[in-house]
ZARO-37448 format. One record per residue (C-alpha): x, y negated, z. Coordinates in steps of 0.001 Angstrom, whole numbers. Layout:
+---------+---------+---------+
:      c1 :      c2 :      c3 :
+---------+---------+---------+
:       X :       Y :       Z :
...
+---------+---------+---------+
end
This chain:
+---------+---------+---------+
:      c1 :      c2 :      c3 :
+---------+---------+---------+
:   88673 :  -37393 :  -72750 :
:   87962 :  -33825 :  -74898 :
:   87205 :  -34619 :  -78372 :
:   84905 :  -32683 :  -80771 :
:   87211 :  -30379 :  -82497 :
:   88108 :  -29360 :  -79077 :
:   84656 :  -28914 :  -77477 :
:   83534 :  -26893 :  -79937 :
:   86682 :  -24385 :  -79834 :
:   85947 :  -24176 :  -76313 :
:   82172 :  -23257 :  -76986 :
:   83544 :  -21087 :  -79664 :
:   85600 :  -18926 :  -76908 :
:   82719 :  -18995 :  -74760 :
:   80796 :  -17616 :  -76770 :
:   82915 :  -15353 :  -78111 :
:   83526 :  -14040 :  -74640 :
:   79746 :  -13745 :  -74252 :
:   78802 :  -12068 :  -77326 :
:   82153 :   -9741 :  -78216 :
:   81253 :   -7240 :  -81261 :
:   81262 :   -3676 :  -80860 :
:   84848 :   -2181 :  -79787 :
:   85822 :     139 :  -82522 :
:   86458 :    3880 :  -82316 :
:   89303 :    5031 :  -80747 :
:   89701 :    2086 :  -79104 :
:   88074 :    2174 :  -75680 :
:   89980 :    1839 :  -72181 :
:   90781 :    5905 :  -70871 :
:   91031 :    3963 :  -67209 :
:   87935 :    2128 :  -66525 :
:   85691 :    1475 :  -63677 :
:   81682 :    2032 :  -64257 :
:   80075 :   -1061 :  -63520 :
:   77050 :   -2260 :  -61969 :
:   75370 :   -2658 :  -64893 :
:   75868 :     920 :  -66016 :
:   75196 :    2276 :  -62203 :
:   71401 :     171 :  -62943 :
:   71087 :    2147 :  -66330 :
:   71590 :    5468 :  -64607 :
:   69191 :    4795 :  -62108 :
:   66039 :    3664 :  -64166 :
:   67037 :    6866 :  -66478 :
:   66650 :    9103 :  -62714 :
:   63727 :    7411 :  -62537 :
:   62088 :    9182 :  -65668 :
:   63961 :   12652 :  -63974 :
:   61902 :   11931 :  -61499 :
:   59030 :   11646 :  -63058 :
:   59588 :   15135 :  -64544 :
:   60189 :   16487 :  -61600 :
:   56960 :   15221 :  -59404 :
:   55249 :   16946 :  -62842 :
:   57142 :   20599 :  -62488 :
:   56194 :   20094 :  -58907 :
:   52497 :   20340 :  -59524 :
:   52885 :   22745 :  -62444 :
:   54970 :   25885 :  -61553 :
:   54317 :   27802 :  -64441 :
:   56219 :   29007 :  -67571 :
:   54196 :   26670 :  -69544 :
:   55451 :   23605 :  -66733 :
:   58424 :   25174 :  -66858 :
:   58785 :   25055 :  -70635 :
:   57464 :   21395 :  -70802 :
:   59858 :   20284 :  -68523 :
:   62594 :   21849 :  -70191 :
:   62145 :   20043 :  -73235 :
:   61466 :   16986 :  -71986 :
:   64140 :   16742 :  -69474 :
:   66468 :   17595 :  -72627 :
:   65275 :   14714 :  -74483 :
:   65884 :   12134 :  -71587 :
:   68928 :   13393 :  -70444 :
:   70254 :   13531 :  -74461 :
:   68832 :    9503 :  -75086 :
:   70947 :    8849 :  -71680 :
:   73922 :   11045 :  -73040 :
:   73300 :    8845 :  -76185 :
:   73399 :    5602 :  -74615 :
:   76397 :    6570 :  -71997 :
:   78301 :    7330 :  -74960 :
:   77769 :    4445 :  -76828 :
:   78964 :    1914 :  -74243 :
:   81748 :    4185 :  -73280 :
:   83168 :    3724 :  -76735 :
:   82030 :     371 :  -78006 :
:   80493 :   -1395 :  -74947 :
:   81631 :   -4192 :  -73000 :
:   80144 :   -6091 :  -70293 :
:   78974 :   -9168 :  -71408 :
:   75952 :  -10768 :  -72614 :
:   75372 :   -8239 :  -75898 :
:   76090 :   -5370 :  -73571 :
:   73635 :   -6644 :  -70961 :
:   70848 :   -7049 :  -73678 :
:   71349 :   -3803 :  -75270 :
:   70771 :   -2273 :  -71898 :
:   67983 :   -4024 :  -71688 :
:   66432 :   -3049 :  -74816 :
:   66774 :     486 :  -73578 :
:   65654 :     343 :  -70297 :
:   62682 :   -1819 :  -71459 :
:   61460 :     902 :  -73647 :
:   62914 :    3743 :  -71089 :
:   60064 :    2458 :  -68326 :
:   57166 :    3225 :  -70609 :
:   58770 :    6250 :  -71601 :
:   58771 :    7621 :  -67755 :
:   54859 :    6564 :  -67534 :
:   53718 :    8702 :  -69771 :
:   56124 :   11657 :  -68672 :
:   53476 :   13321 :  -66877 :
:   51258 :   13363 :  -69817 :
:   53348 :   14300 :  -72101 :
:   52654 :   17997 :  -72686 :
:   49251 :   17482 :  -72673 :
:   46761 :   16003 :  -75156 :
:   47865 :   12490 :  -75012 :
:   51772 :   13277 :  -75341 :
:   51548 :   11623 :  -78220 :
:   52278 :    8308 :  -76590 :
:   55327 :    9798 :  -74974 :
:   56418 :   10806 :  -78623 :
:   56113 :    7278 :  -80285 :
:   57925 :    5375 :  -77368 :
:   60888 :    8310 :  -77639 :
:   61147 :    7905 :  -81068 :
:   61392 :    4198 :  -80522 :
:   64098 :    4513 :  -77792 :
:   66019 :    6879 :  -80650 :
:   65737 :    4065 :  -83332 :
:   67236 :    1705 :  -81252 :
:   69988 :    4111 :  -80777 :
:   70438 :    4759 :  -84348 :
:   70440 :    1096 :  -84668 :
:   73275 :     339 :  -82088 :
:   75173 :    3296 :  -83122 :
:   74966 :    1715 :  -87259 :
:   76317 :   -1218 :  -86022 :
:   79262 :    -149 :  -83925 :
:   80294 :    2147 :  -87089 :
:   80824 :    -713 :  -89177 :
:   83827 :   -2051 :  -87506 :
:   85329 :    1266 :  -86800 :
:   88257 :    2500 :  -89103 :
:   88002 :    4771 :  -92223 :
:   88494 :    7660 :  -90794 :
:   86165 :    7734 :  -87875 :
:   83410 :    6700 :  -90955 :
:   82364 :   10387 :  -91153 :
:   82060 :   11543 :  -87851 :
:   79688 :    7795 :  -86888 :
:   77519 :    8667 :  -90057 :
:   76947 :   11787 :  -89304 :
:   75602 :   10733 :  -85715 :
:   73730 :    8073 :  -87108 :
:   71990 :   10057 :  -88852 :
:   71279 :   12736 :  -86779 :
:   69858 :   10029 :  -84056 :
:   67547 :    8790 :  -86844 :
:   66477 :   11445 :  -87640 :
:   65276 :   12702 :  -83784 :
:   63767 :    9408 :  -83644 :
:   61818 :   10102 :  -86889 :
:   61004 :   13665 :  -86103 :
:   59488 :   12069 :  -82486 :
:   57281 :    9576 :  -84208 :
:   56010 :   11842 :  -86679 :
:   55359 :   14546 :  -84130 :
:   53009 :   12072 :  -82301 :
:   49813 :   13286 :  -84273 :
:   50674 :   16852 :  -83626 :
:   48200 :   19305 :  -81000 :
:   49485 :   19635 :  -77414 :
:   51618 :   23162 :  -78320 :
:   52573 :   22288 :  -81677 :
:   54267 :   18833 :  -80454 :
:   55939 :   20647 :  -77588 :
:   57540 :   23627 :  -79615 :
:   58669 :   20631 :  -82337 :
:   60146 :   18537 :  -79730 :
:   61860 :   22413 :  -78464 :
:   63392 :   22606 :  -81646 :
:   64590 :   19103 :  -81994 :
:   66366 :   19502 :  -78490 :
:   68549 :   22263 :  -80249 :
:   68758 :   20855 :  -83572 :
:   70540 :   17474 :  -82122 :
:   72637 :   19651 :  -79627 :
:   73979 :   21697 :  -82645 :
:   74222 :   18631 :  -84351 :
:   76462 :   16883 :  -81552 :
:   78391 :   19990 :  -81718 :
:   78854 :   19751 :  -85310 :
:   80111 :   15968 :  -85419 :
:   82540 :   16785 :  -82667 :
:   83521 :   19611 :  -84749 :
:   84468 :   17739 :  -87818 :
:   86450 :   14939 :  -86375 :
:   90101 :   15961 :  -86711 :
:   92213 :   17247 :  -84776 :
:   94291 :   14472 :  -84325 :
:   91522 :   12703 :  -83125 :
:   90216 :   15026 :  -80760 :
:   92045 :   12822 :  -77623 :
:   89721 :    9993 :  -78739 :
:   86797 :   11757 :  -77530 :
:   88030 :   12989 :  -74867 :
:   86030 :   11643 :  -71388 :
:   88022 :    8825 :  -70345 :
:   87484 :    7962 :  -66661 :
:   84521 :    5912 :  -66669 :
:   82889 :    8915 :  -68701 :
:   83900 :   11237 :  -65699 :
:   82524 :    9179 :  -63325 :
:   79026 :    8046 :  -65281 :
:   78402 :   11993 :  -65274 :
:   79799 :   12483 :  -61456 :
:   77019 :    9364 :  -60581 :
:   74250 :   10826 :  -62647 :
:   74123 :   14226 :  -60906 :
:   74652 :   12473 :  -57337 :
:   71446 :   10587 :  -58202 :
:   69869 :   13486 :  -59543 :
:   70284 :   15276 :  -55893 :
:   68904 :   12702 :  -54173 :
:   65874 :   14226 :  -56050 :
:   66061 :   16809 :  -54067 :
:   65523 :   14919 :  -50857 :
:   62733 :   13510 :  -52589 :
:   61348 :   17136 :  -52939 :
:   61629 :   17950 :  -49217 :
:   60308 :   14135 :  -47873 :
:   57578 :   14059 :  -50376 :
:   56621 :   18060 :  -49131 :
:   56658 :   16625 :  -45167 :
:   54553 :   13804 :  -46405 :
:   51521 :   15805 :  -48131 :
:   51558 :   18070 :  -45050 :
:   51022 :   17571 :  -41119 :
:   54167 :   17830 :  -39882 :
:   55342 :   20919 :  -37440 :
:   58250 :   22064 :  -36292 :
:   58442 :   24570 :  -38777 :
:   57859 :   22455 :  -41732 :
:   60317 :   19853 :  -40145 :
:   62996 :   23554 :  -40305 :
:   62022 :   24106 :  -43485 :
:   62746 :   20993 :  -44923 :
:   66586 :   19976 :  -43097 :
:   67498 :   23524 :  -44244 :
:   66235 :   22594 :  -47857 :
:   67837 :   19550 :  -47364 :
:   71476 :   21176 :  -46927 :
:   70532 :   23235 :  -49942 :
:   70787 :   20069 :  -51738 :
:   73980 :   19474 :  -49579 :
:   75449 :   22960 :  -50995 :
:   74588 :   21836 :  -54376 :
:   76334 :   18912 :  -53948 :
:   79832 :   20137 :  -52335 :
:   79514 :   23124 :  -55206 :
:   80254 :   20388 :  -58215 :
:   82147 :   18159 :  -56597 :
:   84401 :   20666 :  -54719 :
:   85701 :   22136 :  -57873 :
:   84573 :   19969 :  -61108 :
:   83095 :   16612 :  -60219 :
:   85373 :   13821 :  -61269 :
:   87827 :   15681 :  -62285 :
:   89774 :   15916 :  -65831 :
:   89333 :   18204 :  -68219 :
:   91429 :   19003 :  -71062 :
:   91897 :   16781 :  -74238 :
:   90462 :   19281 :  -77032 :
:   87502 :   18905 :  -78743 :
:   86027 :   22813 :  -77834 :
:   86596 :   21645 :  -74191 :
:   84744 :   18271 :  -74537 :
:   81516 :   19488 :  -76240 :
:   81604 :   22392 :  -73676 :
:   82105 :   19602 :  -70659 :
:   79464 :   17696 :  -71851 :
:   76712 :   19833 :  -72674 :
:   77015 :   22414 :  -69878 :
:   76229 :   19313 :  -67688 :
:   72672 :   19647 :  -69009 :
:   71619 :   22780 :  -67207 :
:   73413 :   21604 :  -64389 :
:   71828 :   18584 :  -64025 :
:   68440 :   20203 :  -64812 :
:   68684 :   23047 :  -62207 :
:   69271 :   20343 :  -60012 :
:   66058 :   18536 :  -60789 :
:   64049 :   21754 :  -60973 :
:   65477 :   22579 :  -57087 :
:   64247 :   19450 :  -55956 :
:   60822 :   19709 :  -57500 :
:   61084 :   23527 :  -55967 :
:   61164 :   22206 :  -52049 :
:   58239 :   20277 :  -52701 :
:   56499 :   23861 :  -52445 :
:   59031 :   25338 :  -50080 :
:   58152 :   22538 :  -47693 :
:   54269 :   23072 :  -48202 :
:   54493 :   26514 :  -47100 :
:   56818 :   26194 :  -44433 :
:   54111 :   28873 :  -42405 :
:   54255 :   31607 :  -45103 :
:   55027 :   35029 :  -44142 :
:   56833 :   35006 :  -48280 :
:   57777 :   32343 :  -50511 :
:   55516 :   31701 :  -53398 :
:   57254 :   33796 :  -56623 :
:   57334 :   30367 :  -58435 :
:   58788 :   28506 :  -55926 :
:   61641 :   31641 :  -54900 :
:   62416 :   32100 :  -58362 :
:   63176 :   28129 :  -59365 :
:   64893 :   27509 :  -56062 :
:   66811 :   30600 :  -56131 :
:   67517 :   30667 :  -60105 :
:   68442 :   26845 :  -59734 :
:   71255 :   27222 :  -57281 :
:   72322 :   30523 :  -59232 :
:   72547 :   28058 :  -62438 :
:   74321 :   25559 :  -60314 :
:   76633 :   28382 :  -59670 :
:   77245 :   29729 :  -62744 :
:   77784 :   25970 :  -64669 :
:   80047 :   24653 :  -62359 :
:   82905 :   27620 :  -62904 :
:   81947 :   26700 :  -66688 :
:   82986 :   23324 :  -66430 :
:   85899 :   24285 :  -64689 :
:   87416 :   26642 :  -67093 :
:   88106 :   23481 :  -69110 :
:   89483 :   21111 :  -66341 :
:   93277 :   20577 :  -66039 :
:   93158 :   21837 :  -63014 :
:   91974 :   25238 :  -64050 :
:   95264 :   25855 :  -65842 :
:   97039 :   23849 :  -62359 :
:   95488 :   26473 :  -59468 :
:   95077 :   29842 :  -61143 :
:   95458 :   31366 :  -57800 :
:   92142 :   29751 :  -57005 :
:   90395 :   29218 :  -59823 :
:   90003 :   32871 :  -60635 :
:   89201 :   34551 :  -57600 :
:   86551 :   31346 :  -56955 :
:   84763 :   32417 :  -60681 :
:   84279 :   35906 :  -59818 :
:   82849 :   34997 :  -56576 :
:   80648 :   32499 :  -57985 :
:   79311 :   34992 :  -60450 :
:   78744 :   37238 :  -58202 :
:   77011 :   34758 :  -55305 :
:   74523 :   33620 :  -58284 :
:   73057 :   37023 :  -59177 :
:   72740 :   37183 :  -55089 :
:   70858 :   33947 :  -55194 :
:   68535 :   35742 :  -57668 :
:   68140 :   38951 :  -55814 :
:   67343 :   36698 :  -52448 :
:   64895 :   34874 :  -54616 :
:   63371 :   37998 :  -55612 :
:   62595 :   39438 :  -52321 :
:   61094 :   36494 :  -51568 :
:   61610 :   35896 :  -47715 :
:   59739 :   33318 :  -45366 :
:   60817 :   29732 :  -46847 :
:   63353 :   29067 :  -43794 :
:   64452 :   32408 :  -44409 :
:   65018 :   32076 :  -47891 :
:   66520 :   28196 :  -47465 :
:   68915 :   29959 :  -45091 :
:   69734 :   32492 :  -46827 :
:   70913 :   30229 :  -49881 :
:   72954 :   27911 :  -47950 :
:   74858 :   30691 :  -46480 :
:   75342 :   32157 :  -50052 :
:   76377 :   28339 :  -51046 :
:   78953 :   28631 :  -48066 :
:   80747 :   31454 :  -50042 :
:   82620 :   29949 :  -52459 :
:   83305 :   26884 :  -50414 :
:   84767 :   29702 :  -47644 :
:   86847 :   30747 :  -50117 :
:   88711 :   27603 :  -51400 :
:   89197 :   26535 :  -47614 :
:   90908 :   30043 :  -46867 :
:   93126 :   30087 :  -49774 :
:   93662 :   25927 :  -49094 :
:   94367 :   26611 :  -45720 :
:   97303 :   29569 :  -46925 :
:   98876 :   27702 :  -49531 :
:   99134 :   24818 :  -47029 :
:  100662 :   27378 :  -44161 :
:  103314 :   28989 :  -46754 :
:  104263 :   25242 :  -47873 :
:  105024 :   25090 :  -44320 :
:  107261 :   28254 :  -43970 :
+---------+---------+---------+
end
């Protein structure tokens, strides 16, 4: 028969196991799985890029161009937030369950009043940001009490700068329409420089601390594979709002393998793949993933009007230039994020030739979006100037392979 004493030790490792307290810096697994719980957070957070997406859709102008800019900075920076903190203190039990919770419960008012949120009554998106960014703060207070002395700067200074955003959020609520935008604008830079900055005074011998660890890879490998599916969403939700023909049907598979090009782009030469342990090579990995990830989104809220004039003798100019200038920026941020990868310094012989010719494809992505061909034309066009690149590793792949050989 248990007595007492020993029931209550046994409750006491139960609950221990249930409610663990923040892991401290430096101490988080570098070979981890992302879990279920994580994949869920990711996909209520696409939810809100959808949201701002459907919105750019509607709005293809440099004003819904601008609006979505800064507000797809501020969600994808409160999901960079979050990632980050479970990636480093996080584990997957009851506490860590809650705390996702207590995001995603403020995250789903957030995405409601996305397509507002330029407008007159963005204030409401303002005070439920600034909410999400206090609970942040809060989180990120708490896991920098248990962390040793000399992480203490580096987790103040982030505190801070989180409370502050969420401060600067709230008070912008009151703001007019333009005002609130251009202040939310500036915050989206401020707290980028500011990352930078904390990243920049943590020490060298540090720097292999920060570095993404494997689950960190992967959490930014699953967001932008989510994030394409947006661009199906673009060419389904286009075939929906329109009777369908045969040449809207064209229109939208060849959009579709746009997508497709987008996807074997990343993943062909930087998704889930290591970069190097510095600290100028993880801010740069992290943040270039932010116009990646956006061009993505903006493609996918591009094919909505690709697929709506599928009869067009030309593309509409807003529609050439965001589908064009999104692939181009696809382009161009993927070599980025490759400069810093292991396996930049690994295959040189590829690596190199595979920038230029990147480079080079994106400014004919532009040029293509510029004329401003018939939408099947132009969705053509683009997946044979995604093919390029991809041509090019195969070729060199396939000659490395047949000199092994010899």
């Amino acid at each position: 028969m248990t007595s007492r004493p020993e029931k209550r030790e046994s409750r006491a490792r139960l609950l221990g196991r249930l409610w663990r307290p923040p892991r401290a810096h430096g101490a988080q697994p570098r070979h981890r799985v992302v879990g279920p719980l994580e994949l869920f957070y990711d996909l209520v957070v696409v939810v809100l890029v959808a949201q701002a997406a459907h919105h750019l859709a509607g709005h293809l102008t440099w004003h819904g161009l601008a609006e979505f800019a800064v507000v797809f900075a501020l969600v994808w920076i409160a999901w960079l937030n979050g990632t980050l903190h479970h990636d480093l203190h996080g584990h997957d039990d009851a506490r860590g369950r809650s705390l996702f919770l207590a995001q995603i419960l403020v995250l789903v008012p957030l995405g409601a009043f996305i397509p507002a949120a330029g407008g007159e009554n963005g204030g409401r998106f303002a005070v439920a940001g600034g909410v999400l960014f206090a609970v942040l703060a809060v989180l990120w207070l708490l896991a920098g009490r248990g962390s040793p002395a000399e992480y203490r700067t580096p987790s103040l200074l982030y505190v801070s700068g989180t409370a502050v955003c969420a401060a600067v959020l709230l008070a912008s609520a009151p703001l007019p329409a333009d005002t609130r935008l251009l202040t939310w604008g500036v915050l989206d830079v401020a707290y980028l420089v500011g990352f930078a900055v904390v990243i920049g005074v943590t020490p060298p011998t540090q720097a292999s601390s920060l570095a993404p660890t494997d689950s960190l890879i992967e959490r930014f490998g699953l967001l932008i594979i989510i994030v394409l599916g947006e661009t199906v969403t673009g060419v389904v939700n286009g075939l929906a709002e329109e009777s369908t023909s045969a040449m809207g049907l064209a229109v939208g598979l060849v959009a579709v393998v746009v997508g497709f090009g987008a996807w074997w782009t990343y993943f062909d030469f930087a998704g889930h793949r290591r970069p190097r342990s510095t600290r100028a090579v993880t801010l740069s990995w992290m943040l270039v993933h932010l116009p990646l990830t956006a061009a993505v989104t903006a493609m996918g809220a591009a094919m909505v009007g690709l697929v709506e004039h599928a009869h067009a003798d030309r593309t509409p100019a807003a529609t050439a230039w965001l589908l064009s200038a999104g692939v181009a920026v696809v382009l161009v941020t993927t070599m980025v994020i490759a400069t810093g990868l292991e396996a930049w310094q690994d295959e040189r012989a590829l690596y190199r030739p595979l920038a230029r010719t990147s480079v080079v494809v994106a400014l004919a992505a532009v040029a293509l979006g510029a004329a401003r061909p018939a939408p099947l034309y132009l969705g053509l066009g683009l997946v044979v100037l995604l093919g390029i690149p991809w041509g090019l590793a195969v070729v060199h792949r396939l000659g490395r392979d047949e000199t092994a050989v010899l």
